[in-house]
C-alpha positions, 0 to 999 in steps of 0.5 A: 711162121711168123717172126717171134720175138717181135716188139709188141708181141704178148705171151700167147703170140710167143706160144702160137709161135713156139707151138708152130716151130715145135711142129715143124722141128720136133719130128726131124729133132726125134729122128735126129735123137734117134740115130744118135741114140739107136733107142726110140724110147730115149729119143723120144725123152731126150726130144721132149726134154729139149723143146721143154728147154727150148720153151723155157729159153724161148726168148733165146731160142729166137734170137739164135741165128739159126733157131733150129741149130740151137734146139739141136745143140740143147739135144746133142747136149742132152744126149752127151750129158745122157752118155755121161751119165750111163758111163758112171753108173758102169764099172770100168768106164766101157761104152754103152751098148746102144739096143736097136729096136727089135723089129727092125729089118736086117739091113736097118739093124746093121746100120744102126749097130754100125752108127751106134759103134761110132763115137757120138762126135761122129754120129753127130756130125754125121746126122747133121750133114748127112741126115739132116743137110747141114753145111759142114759150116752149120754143122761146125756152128751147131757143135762149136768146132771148125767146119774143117773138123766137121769134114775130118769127122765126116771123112773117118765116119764114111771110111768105118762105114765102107770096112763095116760094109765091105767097101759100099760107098758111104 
């Protein structure tokens, strides 16, 4: 890939460059989506809605020192705003259930059940560190907290997933 953003580029240069960047990143960003969400449908909306805003905020995006972190902080964004507003429209502020899709495996139906019973902040990090090999210094970047607070939120995900899992290492 070329470097985008550079000095005496025209806009179509800019758009080859988003169009090779929305490829090498929109499908990690959609599975990403998925395990915080659990729902293929909304990941596949909240993806979109990110590279939408992503392409409106190109010059941005670019100048970000990691460019990748930057578009999965507009889907974390997304999917919170998402959450928020799912929890307004129910009475009594109870948590969304996440619906795993149907014709997945047992296994693959406990995993998600057990990820979307986690608070978003946990699946956040998990996804990024676990999923997706950031550092729990990138990941600590990408949410705005301290890597410290990435492995504190990593260490309380690993202990729910091995009561959920009667004690396999997590």
């Amino acid at each position: 890939m070329m470097i985008i953003g550079a000095p005496g580029m025209t806009g179509s240069d800019a758009a080859v460059d988003f169009a090779a960047f929305f490829g090498a990143e929109y499908e990690r960003l959609f599975q990403s989506l998925y395990l915080l969400c659990g729902n293929k449908a909304d990941a596949e909306d909240l993806a979109q809605e990110t590279m939408a805003r992503a392409f409106e905020r190109w010059d941005r995006v670019v100048a970000a020192e990691t460019p990748t972190g930057y578009i999965f902080q507009i889907g974390f964004n997304l999917h919170r705003s998402m959450l928020r507003r799912a929890r307004r429209a129910l009475t009594g502020g109870s948590r969304v259930a996440v619906k795993a899709e149907p014709n997945l495996g047992q296994t693959r139906l406990e995993v998600l059940e057990a990820l979307s019973s986690l608070p978003a902040a946990q699946r956040q990090a998990l996804v990024l560190v676990e999923w997706l090999g950031f550092s729990a210094e990138e990941a600590g970047h990408i949410l705005r907290i301290a890597p410290s607070s990435v492995r504190g939120r990593l260490h309380r995900v690993r202990g729910s997933l091995r009561e959920t899992f009667g004690g396999i290492d997590a």
